[in-house]
C-alpha positions, -999 to 999 in steps of 0.1 A, spaced: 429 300 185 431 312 152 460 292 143 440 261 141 414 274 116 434 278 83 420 305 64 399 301 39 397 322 -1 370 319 -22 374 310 -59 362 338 -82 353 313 -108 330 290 -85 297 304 -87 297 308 -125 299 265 -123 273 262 -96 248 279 -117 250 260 -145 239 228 -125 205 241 -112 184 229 -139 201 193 -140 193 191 -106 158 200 -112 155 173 -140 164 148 -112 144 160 -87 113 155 -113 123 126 -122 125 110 -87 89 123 -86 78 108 -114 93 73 -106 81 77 -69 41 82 -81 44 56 -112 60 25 -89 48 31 -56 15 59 -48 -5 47 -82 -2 9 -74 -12 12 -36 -41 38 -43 -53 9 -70 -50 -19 -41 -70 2 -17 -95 9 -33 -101 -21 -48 -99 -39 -14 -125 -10 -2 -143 -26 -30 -143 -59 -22 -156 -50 13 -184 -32 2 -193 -56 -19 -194 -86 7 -227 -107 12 -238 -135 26 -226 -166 14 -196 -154 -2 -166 -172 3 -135 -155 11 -98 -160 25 -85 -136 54 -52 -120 61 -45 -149 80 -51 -173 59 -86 -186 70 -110 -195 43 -147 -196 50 -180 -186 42 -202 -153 54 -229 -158 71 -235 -127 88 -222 -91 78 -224 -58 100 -207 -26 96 -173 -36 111 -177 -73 114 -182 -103 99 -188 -136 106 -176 -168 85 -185 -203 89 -152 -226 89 -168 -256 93 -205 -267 101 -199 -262 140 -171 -237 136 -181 -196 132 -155 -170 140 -161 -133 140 -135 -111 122 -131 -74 113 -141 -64 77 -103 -52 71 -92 -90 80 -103 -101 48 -74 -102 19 -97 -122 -10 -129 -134 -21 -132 -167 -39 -154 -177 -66 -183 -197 -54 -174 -236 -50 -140 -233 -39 -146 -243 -2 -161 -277 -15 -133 -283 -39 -103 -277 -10 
């Protein structure tokens, strides 16, 4: 079966050239690095926590917009829950992570 595998020499003068690119390669490998934690892990560490923030920070009467595009008031707040007013009959309960926004105070009347 030999006969279908060709044999195969190795070039004397081949290793001397790979060893010359391992510090390129290295320069691109950092640099991938570098782009990778300057466009992508800084900004979404910066959204977290300021979103971990903003639920923290959330009180009764705030108004505020969630993921799904609901905008109401807070009337109650509990560890995992809150509860916005949509209208003067209307009160849903949502998780704390629902929310995406807070608005300043006035913007309800003004929609």
């Amino acid at each position: 079966m030999s006969f279908f595998i060709p044999a195969a020499f190795a070039d004397g003068a081949a290793p001397a050239a790979g060893a010359a690119g391992t510090g390129f390669e290295w320069v691109f490998l950092v640099g991938f690095l570098v782009i990778f934690y300057l466009m992508i892990w800084r900004p979404q560490s910066k959204r977290a926590k300021e979103h971990k923030n903003l639920l923290g920070a959330l009180q009764k009467g705030d108004e505020v917009v969630t993921s799904g595009g609901i905008a109401g008031k807070v009337t109650k707040v509990s560890d995992d829950f809150v509860v916005i007013e949509v209208s003067d009959t209307v009160e849903l309960k949502i998780q704390k992570a629902a929310i995406a926004a807070s608005l300043p105070k006035g913007t309800l009347k003004a929609i």
